[in-house]
Backbone as CSV, one residue per row, in Angstrom:
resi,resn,N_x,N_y,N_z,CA_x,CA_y,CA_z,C_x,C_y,C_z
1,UNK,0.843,-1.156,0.000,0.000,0.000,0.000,0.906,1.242,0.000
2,UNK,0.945,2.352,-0.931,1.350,3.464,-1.236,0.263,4.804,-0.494
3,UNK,1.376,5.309,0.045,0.518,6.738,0.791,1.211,7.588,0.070
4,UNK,0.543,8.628,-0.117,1.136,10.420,-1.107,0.892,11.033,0.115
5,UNK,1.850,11.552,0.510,1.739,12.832,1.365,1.289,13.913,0.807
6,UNK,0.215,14.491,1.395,0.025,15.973,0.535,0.288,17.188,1.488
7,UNK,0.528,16.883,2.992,1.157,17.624,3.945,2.439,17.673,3.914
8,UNK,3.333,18.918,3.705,4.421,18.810,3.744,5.306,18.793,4.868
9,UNK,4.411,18.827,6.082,5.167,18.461,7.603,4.865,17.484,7.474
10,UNK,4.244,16.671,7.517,4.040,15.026,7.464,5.097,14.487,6.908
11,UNK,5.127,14.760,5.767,6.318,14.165,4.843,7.474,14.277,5.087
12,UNK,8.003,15.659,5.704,9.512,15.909,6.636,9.130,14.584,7.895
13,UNK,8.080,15.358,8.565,8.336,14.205,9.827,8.534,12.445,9.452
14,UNK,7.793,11.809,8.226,8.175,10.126,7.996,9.772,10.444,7.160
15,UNK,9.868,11.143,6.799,11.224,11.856,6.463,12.857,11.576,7.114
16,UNK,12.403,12.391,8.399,12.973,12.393,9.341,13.309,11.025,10.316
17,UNK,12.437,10.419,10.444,12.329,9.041,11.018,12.150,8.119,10.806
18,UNK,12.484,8.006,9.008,13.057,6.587,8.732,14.721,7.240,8.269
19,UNK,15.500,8.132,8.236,16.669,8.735,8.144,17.361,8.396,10.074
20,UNK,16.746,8.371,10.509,16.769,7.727,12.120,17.370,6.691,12.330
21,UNK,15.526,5.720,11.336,15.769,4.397,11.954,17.038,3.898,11.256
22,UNK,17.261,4.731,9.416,18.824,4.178,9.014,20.138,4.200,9.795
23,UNK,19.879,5.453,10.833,20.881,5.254,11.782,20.970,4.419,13.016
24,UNK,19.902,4.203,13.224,20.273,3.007,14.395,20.530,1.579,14.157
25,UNK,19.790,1.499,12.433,20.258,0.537,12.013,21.611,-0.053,11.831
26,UNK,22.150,0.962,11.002,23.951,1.016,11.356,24.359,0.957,12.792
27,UNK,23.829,1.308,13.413,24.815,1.886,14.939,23.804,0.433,15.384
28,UNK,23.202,-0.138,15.571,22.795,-1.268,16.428,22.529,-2.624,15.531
29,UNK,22.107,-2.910,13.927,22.286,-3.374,13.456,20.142,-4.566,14.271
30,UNK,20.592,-5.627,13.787,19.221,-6.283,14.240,19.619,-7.292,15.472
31,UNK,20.231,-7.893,15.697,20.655,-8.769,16.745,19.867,-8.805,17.769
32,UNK,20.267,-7.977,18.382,19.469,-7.801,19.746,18.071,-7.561,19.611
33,UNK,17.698,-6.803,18.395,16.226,-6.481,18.604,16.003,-8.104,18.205
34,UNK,15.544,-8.679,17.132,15.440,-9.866,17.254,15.537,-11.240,18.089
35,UNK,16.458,-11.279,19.027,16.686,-12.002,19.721,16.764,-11.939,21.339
36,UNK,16.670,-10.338,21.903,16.823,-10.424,23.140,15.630,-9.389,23.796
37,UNK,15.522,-8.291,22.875,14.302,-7.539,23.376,12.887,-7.378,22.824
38,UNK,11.915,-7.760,24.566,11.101,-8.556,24.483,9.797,-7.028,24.277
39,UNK,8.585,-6.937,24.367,8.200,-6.188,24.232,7.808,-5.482,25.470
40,UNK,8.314,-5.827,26.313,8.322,-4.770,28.106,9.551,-4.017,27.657
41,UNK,10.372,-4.688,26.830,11.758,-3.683,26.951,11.476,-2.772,25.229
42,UNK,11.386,-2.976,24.736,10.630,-1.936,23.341,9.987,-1.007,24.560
43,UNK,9.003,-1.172,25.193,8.188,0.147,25.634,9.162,0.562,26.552
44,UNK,9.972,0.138,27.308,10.724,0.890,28.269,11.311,1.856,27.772
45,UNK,12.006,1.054,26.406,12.806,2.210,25.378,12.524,3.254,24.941
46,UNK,11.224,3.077,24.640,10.160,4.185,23.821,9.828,5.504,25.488
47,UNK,9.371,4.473,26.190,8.975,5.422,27.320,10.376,6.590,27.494
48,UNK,11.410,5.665,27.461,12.676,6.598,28.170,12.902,7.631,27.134
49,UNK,13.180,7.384,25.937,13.543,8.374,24.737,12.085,9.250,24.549
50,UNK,11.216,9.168,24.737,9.566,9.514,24.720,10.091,10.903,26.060
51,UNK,10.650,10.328,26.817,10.603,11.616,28.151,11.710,12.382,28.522
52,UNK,12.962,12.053,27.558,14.499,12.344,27.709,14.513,13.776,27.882
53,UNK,13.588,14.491,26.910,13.346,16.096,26.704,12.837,16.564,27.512
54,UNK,12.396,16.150,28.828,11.477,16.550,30.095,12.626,17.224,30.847
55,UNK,12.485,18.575,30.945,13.302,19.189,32.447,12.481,19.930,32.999
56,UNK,11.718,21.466,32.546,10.704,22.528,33.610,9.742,22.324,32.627
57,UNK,8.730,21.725,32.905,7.569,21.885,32.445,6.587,23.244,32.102
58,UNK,7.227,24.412,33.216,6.447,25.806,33.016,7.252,26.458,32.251
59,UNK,8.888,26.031,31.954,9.055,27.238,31.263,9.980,26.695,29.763
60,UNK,9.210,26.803,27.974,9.851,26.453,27.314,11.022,27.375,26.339
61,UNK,12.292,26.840,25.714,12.533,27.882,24.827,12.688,27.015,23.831
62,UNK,12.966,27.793,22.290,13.247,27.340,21.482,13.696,26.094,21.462
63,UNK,15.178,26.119,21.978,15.729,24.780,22.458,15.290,23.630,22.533
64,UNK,14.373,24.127,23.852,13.424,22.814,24.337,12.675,21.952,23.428
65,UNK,12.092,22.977,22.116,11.232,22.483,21.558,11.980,21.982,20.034
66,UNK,12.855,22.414,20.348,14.335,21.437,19.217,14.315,19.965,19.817
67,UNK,14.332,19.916,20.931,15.048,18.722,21.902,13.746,17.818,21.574
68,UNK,12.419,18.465,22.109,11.552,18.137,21.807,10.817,16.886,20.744
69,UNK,11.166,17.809,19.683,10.977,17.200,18.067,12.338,15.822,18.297
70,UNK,13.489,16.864,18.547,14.314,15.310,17.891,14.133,13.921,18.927
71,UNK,13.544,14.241,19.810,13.435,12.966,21.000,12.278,12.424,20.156
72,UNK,11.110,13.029,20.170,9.857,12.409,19.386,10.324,11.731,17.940
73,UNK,11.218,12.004,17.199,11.969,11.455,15.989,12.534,10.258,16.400
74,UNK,13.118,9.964,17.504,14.043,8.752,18.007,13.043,7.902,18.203
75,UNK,11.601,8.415,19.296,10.317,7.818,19.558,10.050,6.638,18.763
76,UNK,10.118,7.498,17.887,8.946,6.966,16.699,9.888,5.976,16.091
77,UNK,10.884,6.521,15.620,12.313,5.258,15.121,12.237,4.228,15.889
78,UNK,12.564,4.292,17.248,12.368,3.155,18.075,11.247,2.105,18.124
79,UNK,9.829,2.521,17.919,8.756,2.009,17.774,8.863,1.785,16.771
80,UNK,9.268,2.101,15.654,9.157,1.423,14.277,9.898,0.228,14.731
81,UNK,11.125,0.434,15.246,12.015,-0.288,15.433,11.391,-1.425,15.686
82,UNK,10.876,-1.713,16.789,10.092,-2.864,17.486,9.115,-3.683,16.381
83,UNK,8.469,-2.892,15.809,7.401,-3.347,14.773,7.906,-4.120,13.531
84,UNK,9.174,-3.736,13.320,10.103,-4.262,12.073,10.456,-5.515,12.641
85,UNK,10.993,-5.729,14.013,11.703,-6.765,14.900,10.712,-7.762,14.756
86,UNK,9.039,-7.560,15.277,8.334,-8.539,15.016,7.994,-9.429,13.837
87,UNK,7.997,-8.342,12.562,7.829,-9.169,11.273,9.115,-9.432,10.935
88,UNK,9.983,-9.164,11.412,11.251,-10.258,10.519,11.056,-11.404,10.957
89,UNK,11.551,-11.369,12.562,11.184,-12.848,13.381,9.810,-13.995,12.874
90,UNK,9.166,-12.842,12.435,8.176,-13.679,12.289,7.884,-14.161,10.482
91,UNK,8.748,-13.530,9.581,9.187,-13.933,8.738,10.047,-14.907,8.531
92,UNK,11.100,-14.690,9.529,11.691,-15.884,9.026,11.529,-17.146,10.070
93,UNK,11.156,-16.824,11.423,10.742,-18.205,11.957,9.165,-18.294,11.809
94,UNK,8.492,-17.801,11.732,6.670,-17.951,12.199,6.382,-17.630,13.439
95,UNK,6.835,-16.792,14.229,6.886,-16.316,15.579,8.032,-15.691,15.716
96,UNK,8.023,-14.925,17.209,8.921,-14.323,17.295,9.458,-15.160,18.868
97,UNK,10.352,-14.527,19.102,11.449,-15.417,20.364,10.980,-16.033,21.644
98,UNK,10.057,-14.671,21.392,9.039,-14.623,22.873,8.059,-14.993,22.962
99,UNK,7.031,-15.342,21.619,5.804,-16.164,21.793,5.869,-18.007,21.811
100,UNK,4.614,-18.025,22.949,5.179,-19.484,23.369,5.305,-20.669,22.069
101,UNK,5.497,-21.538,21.918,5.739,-22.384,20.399,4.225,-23.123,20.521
């Protein structure tokens, strides 16, 4: 299935975060996601990078809302991340590590 973006923030933002997930791909490669992290640890991940940008809640600047965006970019990479982990595993075995046989 093919999507056309006709929003051009939309299209920066899936943009932006599959240019991400190419980097964590390099820098972490599949191993571990495949084989060791289970889906309590995907959300831990997501939760932690999801809140990394949290310091004063009352007062924002620019900055913040730089930090902001690029944490929500990692977010979302990461959660892709997880979602990719399940259909490979489950491509190439018929399950993944963690569901019972």
């Amino acid at each position: 299935m093919r999507h056309e973006y006709t929003d051009k923030h939309q299209k920066k933002v899936f943009e932006d975060v599959l240019a991400e997930r190419r980097y964590q791909d390099r820098q972490w490669g599949h191993e571990i996601d495949d084989t060791k992290n289970t889906p309590w640890m995907w959300t831990a991940y997501v939760c932690s990078y999801a809140t990394k940008w949290m310091k004063d809640p009352f007062r924002f600047k620019r900055e913040d809302t730089n930090e902001f965006y690029d944490r929500m970019i990692e977010t979302a990479a990461i959660a892709a991340a997880a979602c990719e982990s399940v259909l490979r595993q489950r491509d190439m075995s018929g399950k993944t590590f963690y569901e019972p046989n």
